[in-house]
C-alpha positions in Angstrom: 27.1 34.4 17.5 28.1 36.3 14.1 24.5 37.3 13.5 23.5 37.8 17.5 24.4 41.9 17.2 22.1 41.8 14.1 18.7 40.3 15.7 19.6 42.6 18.5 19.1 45.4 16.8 16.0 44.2 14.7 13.9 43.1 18.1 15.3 47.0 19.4 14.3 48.1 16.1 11.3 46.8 16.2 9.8 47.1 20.0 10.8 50.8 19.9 8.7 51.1 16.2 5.7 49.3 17.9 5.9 51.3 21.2 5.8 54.6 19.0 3.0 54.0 16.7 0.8 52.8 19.7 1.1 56.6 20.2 -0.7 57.8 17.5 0.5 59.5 14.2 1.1 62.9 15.5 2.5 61.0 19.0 5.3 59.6 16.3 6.3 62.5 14.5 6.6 64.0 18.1 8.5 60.8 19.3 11.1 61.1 16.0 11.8 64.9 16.2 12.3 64.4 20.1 14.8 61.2 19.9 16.3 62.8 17.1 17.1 66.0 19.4 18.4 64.2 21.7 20.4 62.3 20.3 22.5 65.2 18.8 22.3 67.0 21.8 23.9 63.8 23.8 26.7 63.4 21.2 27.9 67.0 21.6 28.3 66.8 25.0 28.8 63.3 26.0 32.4 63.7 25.7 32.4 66.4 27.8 30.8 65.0 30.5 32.7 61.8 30.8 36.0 63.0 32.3 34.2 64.3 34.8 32.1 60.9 35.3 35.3 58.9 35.9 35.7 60.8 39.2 33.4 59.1 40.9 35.6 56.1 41.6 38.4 54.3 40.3 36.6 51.5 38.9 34.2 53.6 37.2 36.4 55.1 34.5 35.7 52.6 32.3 32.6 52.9 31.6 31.9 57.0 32.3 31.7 57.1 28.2 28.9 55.0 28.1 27.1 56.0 30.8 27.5 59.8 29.6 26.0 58.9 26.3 23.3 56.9 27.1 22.2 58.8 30.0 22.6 62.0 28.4 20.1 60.2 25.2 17.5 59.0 28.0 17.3 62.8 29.9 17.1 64.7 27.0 14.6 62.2 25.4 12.8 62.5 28.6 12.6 66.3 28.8 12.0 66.9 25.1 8.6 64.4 25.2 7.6 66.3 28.1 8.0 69.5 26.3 6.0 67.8 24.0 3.1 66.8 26.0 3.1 69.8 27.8 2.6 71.7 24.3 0.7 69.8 22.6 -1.5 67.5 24.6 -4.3 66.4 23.1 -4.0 64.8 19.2 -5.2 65.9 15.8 -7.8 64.2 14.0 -7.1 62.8 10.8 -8.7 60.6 8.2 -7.9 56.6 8.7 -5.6 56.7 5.8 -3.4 59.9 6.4 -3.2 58.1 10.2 -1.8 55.0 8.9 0.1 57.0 6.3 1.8 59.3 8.8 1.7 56.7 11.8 4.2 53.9 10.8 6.6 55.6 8.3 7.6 58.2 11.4 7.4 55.1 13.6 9.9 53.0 11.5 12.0 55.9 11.2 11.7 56.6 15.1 12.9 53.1 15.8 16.1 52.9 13.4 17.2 56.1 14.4 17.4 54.8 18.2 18.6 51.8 16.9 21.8 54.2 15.6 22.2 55.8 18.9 22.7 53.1 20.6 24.7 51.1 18.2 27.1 54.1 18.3 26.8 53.9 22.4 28.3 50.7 21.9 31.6 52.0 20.1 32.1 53.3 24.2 31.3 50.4 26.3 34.2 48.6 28.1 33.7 45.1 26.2 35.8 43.4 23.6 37.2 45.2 20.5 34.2 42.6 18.7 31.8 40.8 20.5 28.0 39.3 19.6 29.5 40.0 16.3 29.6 43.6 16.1 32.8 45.2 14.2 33.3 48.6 14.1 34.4 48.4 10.6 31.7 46.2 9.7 28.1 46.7 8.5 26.5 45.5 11.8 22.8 45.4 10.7 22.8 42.1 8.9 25.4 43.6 7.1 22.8 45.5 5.2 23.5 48.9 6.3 25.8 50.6 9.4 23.0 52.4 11.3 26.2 53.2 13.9 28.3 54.9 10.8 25.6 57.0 9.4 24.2 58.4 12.4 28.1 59.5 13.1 28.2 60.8 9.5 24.9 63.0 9.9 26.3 64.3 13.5 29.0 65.7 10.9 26.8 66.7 8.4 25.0 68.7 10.8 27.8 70.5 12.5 29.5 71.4 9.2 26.2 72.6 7.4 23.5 72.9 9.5 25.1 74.6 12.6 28.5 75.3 11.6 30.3 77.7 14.4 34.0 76.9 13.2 34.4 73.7 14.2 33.3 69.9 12.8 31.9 67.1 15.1 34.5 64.3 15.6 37.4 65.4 13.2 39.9 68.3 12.8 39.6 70.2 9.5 42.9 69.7 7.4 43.8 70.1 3.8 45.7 67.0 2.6 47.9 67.2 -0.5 46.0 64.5 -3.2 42.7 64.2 -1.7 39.5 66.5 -1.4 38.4 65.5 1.7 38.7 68.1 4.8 37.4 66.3 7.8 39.2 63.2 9.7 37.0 61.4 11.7 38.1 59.1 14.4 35.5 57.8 16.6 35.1 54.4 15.7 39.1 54.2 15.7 39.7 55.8 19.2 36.9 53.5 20.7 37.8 50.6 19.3 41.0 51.3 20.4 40.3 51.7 23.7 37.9 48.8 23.6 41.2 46.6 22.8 43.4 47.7 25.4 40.2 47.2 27.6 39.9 43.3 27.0 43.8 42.6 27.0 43.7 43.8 30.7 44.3 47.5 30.6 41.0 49.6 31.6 41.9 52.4 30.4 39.9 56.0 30.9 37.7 57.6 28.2 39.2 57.4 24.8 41.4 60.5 24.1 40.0 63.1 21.9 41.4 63.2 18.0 45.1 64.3 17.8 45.1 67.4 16.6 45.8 68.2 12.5 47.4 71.0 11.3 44.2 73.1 10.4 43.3 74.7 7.0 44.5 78.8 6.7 42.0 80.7 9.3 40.7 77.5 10.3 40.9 75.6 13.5 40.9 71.7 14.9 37.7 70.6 16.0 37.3 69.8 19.6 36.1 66.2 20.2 32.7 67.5 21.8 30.7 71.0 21.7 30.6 71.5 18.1 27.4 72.3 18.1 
């Protein structure tokens, strides 16, 4: 049972690589920047949707996180490959070898970035603080790599260099007396957390948003969602 979160993620790893090359080489660049997209798109504003999830029923709260992420990911994953079709429907003709050169690098890449996603979708499911294996402190994937951490790492990367309005994605700025570091994250501590309470009986609603820290001068604390 150690391993079962690991060949999990492989076969998803793989089926989604072997579904997206089947499309062609320009079909998988397509797929990647689209999945890519989306997934940044449904991690600034999954937490924003979920409190309002949980209104739906009592016995729903639980699992609004999840279901905000993940179905955020599907519809904009959806819409974004029907932009793309839309756009750009027919393909480009290339020479065997650029097709096989182009075709399974963006494919592999395709499948272990929605492996990430949904590794990360896991941190907010109502199960067991560890389960199948999976440890949020752990490397998950065979204990090779933490697809899970580094997709949460380039959702910060992004909103702190790439589309930096003021505020960082999952962490408040502070400046900490011995240490260079400027951004707290929390998410895998506030959902496994609340995965915790979860399994010793408590159901509790979506995981709070990051206490606040006392900001840098003219800066402010980062809102758990919209910092895009």
């Amino acid at each position: 049972m150690d391993a079962l979160i690991g060949f999990l993620l492989l076969a998803l790893f793989g089926i989604v690589a072997w579904c997206v090359a089947s499309e062609g080489a320009m079909g998988a660049v397509y797929s990647f920047f689209c999945v890519l997209f989306a997934g940044l798109l449904a991690m600034n504003f999954f937490e924003l949707l979920a409190p309002r999830l949980e209104g739906i029923s009592r016995g729903f709260a639980p699992y609004a996180d999840f279901v905000a992420l993940v179905g955020l990911f599907c519809l904009f994953v959806f819409l974004l490959r029907l932009a793309t079709e839309h756009f750009a429907p027919t393909q480009i003709e290339l020479d065997s070898r650029l097709y096989e050169t182009i075709r399974w690098p963006w494919s592999l890449a395709t499948g272990y970035v929605t492996m990430a996603i949904l590794l990360t979708a896991l941190h907010t499911a109502p199960l067991p603080r560890e389960f199948w294996g999976f440890k949020p402190e752990a490397r998950n994937f065979f204990d090779l790599s933490a697809p899970d951490r580094q997709w949460l790492g380039f959702n910060q990367w992004v909103s702190e260099h790439v589309l930096w309005n003021g505020r960082v994605f999952d962490g408040p700025l502070a400046e900490v007396e011995g240490t260079s570091n400027r951004v707290w994250p929390s998410f895998p501590i506030r959902y496994a957390t609340k995965r915790a309470n979860y399994a010793g009986g408590n159901k509790p609603k979506s995981a709070p948003p990051p206490a606040a820290v006392a900001p840098p001068p003219g800066g402010e604390p980062a809102s758990p969602g919209g910092a895009f």
